[in-house]
N, C-alpha and C positions, 0 to 999 in steps of 0.2 A: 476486284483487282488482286496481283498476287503481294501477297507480303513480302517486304525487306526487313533486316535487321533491325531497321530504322522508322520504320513505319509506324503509327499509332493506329491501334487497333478499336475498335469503338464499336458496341452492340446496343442495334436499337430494337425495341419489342414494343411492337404492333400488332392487334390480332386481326386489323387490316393488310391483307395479302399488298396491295396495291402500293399502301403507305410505303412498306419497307420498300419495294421496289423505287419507288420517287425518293424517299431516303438517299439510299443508296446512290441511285444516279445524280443526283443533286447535288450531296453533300462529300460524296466519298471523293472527290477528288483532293489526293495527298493522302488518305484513311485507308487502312483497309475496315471495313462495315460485314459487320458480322450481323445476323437477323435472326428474331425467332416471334412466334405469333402465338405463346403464351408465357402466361407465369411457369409453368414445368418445364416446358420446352428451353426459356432464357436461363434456368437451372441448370440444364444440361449442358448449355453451348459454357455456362462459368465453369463447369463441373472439367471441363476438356480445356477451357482457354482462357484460366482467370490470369494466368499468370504475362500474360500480353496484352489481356482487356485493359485500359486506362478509363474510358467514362462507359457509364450506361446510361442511354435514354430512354424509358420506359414508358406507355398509355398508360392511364389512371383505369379508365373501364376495360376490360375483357373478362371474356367468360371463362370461370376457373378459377379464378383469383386475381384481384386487380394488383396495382403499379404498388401501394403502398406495403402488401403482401412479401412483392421481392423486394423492396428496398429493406424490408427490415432485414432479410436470408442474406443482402449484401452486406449491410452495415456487421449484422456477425459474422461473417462466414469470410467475408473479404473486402475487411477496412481499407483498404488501401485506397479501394476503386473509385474515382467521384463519379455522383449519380445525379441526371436529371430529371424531372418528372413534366410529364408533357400532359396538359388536360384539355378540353374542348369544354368543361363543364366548370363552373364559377362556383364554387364549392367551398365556402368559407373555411365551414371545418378543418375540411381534410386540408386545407393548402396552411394554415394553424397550423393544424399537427403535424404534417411531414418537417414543417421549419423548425418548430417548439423540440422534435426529438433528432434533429439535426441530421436524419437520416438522407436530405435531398441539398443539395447544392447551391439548384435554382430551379425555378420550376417555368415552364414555356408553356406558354397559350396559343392554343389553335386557334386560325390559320396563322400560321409565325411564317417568317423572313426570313430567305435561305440567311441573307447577313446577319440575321438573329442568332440562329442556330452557329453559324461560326464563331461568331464574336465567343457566345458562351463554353461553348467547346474547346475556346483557347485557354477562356477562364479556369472550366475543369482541370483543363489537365496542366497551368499552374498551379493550381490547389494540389491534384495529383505529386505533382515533382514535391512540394513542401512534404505531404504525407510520406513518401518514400523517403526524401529527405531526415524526417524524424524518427521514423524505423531505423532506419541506420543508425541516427544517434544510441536511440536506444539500446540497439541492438550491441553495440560495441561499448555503454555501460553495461550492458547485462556480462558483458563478457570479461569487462575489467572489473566487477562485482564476484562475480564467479572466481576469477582469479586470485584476489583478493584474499574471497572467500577459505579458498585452500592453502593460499600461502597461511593464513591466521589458525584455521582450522588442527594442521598438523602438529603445530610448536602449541597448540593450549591442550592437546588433547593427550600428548607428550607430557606437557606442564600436570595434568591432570591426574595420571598415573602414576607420576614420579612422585609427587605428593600422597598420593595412597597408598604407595609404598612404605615410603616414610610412616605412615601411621600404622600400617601392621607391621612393620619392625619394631614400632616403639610399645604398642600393647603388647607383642609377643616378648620382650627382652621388657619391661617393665615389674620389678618385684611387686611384694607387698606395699604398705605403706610406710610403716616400719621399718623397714630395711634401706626406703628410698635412702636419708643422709648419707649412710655409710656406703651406698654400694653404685650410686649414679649421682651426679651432677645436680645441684637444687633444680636447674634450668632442664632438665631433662623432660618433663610435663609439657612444658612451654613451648618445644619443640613440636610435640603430637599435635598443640594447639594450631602452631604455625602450620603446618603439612593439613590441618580441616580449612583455614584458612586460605589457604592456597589454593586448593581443590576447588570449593564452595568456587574463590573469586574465577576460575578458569572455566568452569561447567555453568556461569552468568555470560562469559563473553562468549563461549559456544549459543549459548542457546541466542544469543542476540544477534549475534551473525548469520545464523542460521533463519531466527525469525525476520531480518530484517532483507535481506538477500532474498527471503520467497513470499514475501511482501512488496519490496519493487517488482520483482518478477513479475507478480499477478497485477499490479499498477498498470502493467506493459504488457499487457496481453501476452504472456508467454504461455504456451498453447502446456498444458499437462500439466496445471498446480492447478490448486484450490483458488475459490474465490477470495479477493482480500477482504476481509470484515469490513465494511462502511457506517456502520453505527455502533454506539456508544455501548451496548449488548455484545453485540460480535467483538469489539476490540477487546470486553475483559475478559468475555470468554475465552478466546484464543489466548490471551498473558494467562490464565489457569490452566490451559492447556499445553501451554510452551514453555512455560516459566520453570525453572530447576529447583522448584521447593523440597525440602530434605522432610521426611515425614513429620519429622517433628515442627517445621514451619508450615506445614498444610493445614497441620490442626488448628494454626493463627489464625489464620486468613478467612474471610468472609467478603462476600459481595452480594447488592442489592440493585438492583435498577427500577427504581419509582416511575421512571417517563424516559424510555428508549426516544433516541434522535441518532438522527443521521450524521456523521464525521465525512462529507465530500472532500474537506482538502487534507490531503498530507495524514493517512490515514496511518500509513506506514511509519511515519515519524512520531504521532502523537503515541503509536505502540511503544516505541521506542521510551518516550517521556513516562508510560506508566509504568514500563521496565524498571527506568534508571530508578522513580519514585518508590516502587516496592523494593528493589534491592537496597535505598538507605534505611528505609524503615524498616526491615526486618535485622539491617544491622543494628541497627539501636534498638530494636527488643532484644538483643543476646541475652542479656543479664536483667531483664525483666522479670517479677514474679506473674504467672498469668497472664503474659503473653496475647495483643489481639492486634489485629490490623484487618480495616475493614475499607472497601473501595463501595461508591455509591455514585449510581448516578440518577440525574433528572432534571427538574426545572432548576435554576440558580435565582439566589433570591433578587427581589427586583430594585433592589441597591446596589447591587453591580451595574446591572445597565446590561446585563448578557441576559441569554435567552437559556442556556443549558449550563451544565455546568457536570466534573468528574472529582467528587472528592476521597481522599488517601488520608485516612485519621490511624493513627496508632497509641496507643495507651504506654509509651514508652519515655525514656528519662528528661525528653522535651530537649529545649534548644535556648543556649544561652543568650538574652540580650543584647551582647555585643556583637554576637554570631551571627544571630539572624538578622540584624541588620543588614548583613553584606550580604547574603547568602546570595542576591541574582546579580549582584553588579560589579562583585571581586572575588579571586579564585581562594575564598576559606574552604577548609574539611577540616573532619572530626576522624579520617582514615586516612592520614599522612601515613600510619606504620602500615600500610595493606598497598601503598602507594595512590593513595586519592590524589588528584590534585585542586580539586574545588571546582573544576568547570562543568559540574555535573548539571548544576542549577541555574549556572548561568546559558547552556546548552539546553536545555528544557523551557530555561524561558523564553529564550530565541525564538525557538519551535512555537512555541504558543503565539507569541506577537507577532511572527508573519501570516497570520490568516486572520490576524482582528484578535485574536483571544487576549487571555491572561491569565497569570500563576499567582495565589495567593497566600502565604506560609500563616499561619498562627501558632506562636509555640511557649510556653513558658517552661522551664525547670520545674522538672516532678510532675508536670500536667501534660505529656504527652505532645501528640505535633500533626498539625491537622492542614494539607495541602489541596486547595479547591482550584482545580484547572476549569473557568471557565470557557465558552464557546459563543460564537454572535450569532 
């Protein structure tokens, strides 16, 4: 039949000549019915007409490459599309697998029921509208991200420079030390300090914007990034990667992974938590003699009740009593003058306990401050 606007397009692959023709006449009435009688050949007709196709129905057997072959080529190539799988063969296995990797919709058995076949084909391509549905969603956060993105981008990177300025004016017009009382202001040092401090905090919220923006990204299938990291290896590596350490805080920092595991949920945000975690501990080594912070991961012990666990120890001036009692459940900091407001930790633990986890601070004065993000 000829296409409309309006029409739902649907390709069934048969490497039975005959099949697609009964197909076809059978089924296509309201469809237009696109055919092809291999795995290469159904390739081709996507290659020319994915953007109309809404379901595939595929045979399991043909020669060349069976039904499970192309559903994976759809499932990458054109999520969009729902796919049925059509078998004549009771195949425990495979009919497993194609569900377990969610690459099949529903799967129909030969000889099936032209009302079979309809009924599921209305099912597809509800499913269908849901997934177009979601793309769109997507699609218009990626775009209110990106937005975002650049509105933040400009004024820190602005913020960023202004600040550097500031400090080569102040080493360049800086006397001796001698001469400081008499010829500048006591506060004049404090200034250069302020303008590293400013810089440092602006080239943290670059890098986080920027890593977190092409981390949903890749969440969302946006077709030309990098894969997102989904294990507990990949996420620290990418924060040593992306992280804005000044060479002198590179030399701190150390990481181990004793038992790599998988991060499936919210992989992007738990980046995020090991961000915010190294950015306060490296502020409280400022004035540390010998300097260390070390991230580790692997099993967690089996007093938590968790399975994994990400720990963040620093050998720096620790965390007072009264402090750390509130640290997840009310807005304290120790960086009110850099403008903290305390919700760093309450925001990290959020993060953690919507997917089952947990955040666990141990810190005392003069021993340092040792954060174990467990995982279920």
């Amino acid at each position: 039949m000829n296409a409309t606007p309006d029409t739902v397009t649907i390709l069934y692959v048969d490497d039975e000549v005959q099949a697609c023709k009964w197909f076809a006449r059978t089924i296509g009435a309201g469809y237009e019915v696109l055919t092809a009688n291999s795995v290469d050949e159904a390739k081709a007709v996507l290659h020319d007409a994915h953007e109309r196709i809404s379901v595939v129905l595929t045979d399991f057997r043909m020669p060349g490459g069976d039904g499970t072959e192309l559903l994976r080529f759809i499932d990458a190539e054109y999520g969009d599309i729902a796919t049925i799988l059509v078998t004549a063969y009771a195949d425990k296995d495979l009919l497993i697998q194609a569900v377990n990797t969610g690459r099949v919709f529903k799967i129909l058995e030969k000889p099936y029921r032209p009302e079979d076949v309809r009924r599921s084909l209305q099912e597809a391509l509800a499913l269908r509208q849901d997934r177009l549905l979601r793309t769109q969603r997507l699609m218009a956060i990626d775009e209110t991200l990106a937005f975002l993105a650049h509105e933040l981008n400009t004024p820190l990177a602005a913020i960023s420079n202004f600040a550097r300025g500031i400090r080569m004016r102040v080493d360049q017009a800086m006397p001796s030390p001698e001469a400081l009382p008499a010829m500048l202001p006591a506060s004049f040092p404090e200034i250069g300090r302020a303008a590293d401090r400013v810089q440092d905090n602006a080239r943290y919220c670059l890098s986080v914007i920027a890593t977190f923006l092409n981390s949903v990204r890749n969440t969302y299938g946006k077709p030309g990034t990098a894969a997102t990291p989904s294990s507990a290896d990949g996420l620290i590596r990418s924060l040593f990667d992306t992280y804005p350490f000044t060479n002198a805080q590179r030399e701190w920092v150390s990481y181990r992974v004793e038992q790599d595991f998988p991060i499936p949920t919210l992989p992007n945000c738990v980046m995020l938590v090991l961000s915010s975690l190294t950015s306060n501990a490296l502020h409280a080594l400022r004035h540390t003699g010998a300097p260390r912070l070390e991230i580790v991961a692997g099993n967690a012990p089996e007093a938590t009740g968790a399975r994994h666990m990400i720990r963040i120890e620093d050998n720096g001036p620790g965390i007072a009593p009264d402090v750390l009692g509130r640290l997840t459940i009310d807005p304290v900091t120790t960086r009110a003058e850099e403008g903290g407001n305390g919700m760093g930790m309450i925001f990290c633990t959020r993060i953690m306990q919507s997917f089952g986890g947990a955040i666990a601070i141990e810190s005392a004065p003069s021993a340092g401050t040792r954060v174990t993000l467990t995982f279920p």
